[in-house]
N, C-alpha and C positions, 0 to 999 in steps of 0.2 A: 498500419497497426504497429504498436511499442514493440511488438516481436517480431519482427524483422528487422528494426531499426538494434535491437538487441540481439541478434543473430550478424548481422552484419559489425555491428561494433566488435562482440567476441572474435572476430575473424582480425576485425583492426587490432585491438590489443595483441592476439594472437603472432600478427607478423611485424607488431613491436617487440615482440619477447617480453611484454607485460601478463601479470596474472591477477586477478581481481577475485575473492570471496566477501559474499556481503548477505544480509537477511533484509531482505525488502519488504514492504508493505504496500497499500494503498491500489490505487486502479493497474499497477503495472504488472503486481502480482497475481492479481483478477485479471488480469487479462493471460497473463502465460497460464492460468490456473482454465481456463476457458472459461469462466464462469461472467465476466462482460468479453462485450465485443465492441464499446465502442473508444475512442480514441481516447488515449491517453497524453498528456504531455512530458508526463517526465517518472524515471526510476527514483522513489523516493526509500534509502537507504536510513536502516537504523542503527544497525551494526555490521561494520566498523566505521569511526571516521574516516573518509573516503583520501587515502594517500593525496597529497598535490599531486604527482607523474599519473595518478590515474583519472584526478579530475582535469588536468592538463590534456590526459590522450581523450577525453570524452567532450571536451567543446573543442577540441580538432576536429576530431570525428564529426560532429553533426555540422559545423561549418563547410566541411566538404563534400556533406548529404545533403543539402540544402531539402533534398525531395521527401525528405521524412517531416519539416515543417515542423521540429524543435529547435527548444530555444538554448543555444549553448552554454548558458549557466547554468539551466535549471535542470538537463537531462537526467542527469546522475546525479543526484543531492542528496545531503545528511539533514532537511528542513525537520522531520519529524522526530529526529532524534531522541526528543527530548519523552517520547512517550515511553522509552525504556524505564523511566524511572518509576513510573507508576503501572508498568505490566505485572498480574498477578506472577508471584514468584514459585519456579521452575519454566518459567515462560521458553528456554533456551533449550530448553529439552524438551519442546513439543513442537521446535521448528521441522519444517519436513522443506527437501529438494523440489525446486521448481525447474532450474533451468541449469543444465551441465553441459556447458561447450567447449573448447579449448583453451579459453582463458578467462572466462567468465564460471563461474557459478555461483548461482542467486539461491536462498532459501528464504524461505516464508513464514511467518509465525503460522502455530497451527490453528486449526478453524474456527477453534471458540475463541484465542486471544486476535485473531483476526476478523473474528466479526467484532468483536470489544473497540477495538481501533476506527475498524469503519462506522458502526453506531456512535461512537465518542464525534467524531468525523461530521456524521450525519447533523447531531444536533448543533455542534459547535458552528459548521459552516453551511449545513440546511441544501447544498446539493450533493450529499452521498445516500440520497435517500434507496433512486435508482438501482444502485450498485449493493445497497443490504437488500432490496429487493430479490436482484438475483443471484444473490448467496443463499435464499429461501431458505431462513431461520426459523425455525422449530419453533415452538410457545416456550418450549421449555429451557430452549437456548438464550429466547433473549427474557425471559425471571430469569437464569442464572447472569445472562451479561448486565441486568438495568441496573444491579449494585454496583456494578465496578464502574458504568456510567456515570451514576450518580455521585458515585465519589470524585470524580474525573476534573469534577469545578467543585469549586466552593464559594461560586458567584450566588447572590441573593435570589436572582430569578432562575438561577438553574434548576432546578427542581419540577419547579413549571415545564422551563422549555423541554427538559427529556419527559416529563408525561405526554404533555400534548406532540413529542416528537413519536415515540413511541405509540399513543395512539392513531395517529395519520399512519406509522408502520404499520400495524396491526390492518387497519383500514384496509390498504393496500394488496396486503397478504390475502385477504378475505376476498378480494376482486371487489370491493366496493373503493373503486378510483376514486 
């Protein structure tokens, strides 16, 4: 599991005398959140951009874990960065603590702008379906998330794809697999 491989990294920065605060997203966050249980491969970081010394101590780290079965560029990464720009705003003040360890602490966007990410997720790349699944989103959760999805592209056939994504979700919720 990403949390032990993140329990054990905080222990490694720890007796670098390195310190790391960051807002994560994505399966890693679901995963210390308990809400999946299956494997993740990497901590995808949206704020802050991730120091070099601490992406330098974090593919040491998993180079010398080979047993966690990460890939040392990808563990700790800033990839999704780029969704701060279009999170609805006071986004930064609904982040909540996920993981405090001695040199590690990770927070998470809070639940409605993290299920926003993972439904954006979902349609954009079509296997986060899973994972909104067991977030088990309210009706009323995702009417309030489908606009902020639907603004998320401003591709031709997007529209289409978050209906018919959204419906398969619905589908699913309903126990009709």
């Amino acid at each position: 599991m990403i949390t032990s491989a993140i329990e054990e990294f905080d222990q490694y920065l720890n007796d670098k005398s390195l310190k790391f605060e960051a807002i994560i997203i994505g399966g890693a966050a679901l995963s210390i959140l308990h809400i999946i249980t299956r494997m993740t491969e990497d901590v995808d970081c949206i704020d802050p951009v991730i120091p070099d010394e601490i992406k330098k101590a974090s593919a040491e780290f998993i180079k010398l874990n080979p047993k966690h079965g990460l890939n040392p560029e990808k563990f700790l990464n800033n990839g999704p960065i780029s969704i701060i720009e279009t999170l609805p705003d006071g986004w930064k003040g609904r982040t909540q603590l996920i993981f405090q360890g001695k040199a590690l602490t990770f927070f998470t966007l809070g639940r409605i702008d993290l299920l926003k990410t993972k439904l954006d997720a979902m349609v954009h790349r079509g296997r986060d379906m899973e994972d909104v699944v067991a977030m088990k989103p309210t009706e009323a959760e995702l009417v309030e998330c489908k606009e902020w999805v639907l603004n998320a592209d401003g591709g031709e056939h997007w529209p289409e794809m978050v209906k018919e994504s959204f419906d398969e979700l619905r589908s699913k919720l309903n126990g009709n697999s």
